[in-house]
N, C-alpha and C positions, 0 to 999 in steps of 0.2 A: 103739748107733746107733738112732735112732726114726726107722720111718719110717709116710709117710701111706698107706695099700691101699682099693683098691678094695672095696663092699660090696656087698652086696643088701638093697636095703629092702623086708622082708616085710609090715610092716603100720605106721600113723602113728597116733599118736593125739595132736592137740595141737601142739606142739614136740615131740613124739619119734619117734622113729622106731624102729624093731627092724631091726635089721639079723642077715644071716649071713655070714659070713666062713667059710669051710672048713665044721666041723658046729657049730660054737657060735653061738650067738645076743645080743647084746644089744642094751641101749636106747643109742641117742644122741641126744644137741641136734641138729637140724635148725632150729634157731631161725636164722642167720646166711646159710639158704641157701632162696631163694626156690622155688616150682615140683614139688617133690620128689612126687612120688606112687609111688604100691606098685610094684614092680618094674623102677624106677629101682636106677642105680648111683651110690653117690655115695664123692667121695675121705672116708677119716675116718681121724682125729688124734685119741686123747686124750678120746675121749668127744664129738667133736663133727664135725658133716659142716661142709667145708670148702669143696666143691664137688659140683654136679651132673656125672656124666660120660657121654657118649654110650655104647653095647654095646662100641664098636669100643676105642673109650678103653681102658674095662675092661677087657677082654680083652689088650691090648697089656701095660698094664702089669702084670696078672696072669702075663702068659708072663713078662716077663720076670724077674717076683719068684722065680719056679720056677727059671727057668735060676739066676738069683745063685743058687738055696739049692742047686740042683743041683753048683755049681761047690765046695762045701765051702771058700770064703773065709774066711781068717782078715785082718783089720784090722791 
């Protein structure tokens, strides 16, 4: 199953962005998504931001990506 997570945009250069998810860092397309600057959250898919999301956003959906992984769900 794929899904979109919340990131942290650490720095832009262009259309890219650098994001951190957990301790790893990479680059993604921000090209699709207006307004984005450094310590913005944004939704990202596949190499590419999807959507800009408010602190509160992130955080929502963060807890609850914890709780699923927490729950040991098998599909």
């Amino acid at each position: 199953m794929c899904l979109a997570a919340p990131v942290l945009v650490t720095r832009i250069e262009n259309d890219t962005a650098w994001v951190r998810q957990g301790g790893a860092e990479q680059a993604i397309s921000i090209v699709g998504v207006d307004g984005i600057t450094v310590g913005d959250y944004v939704l990202h898919h596949a190499g590419l931001a999807l959507a800009r999301l408010e602190p509160e956003e992130a955080a929502a959906i963060l807890a609850a990506l914890e709780l699923m992984d927490s729950l040991d769900w098998k599909p």
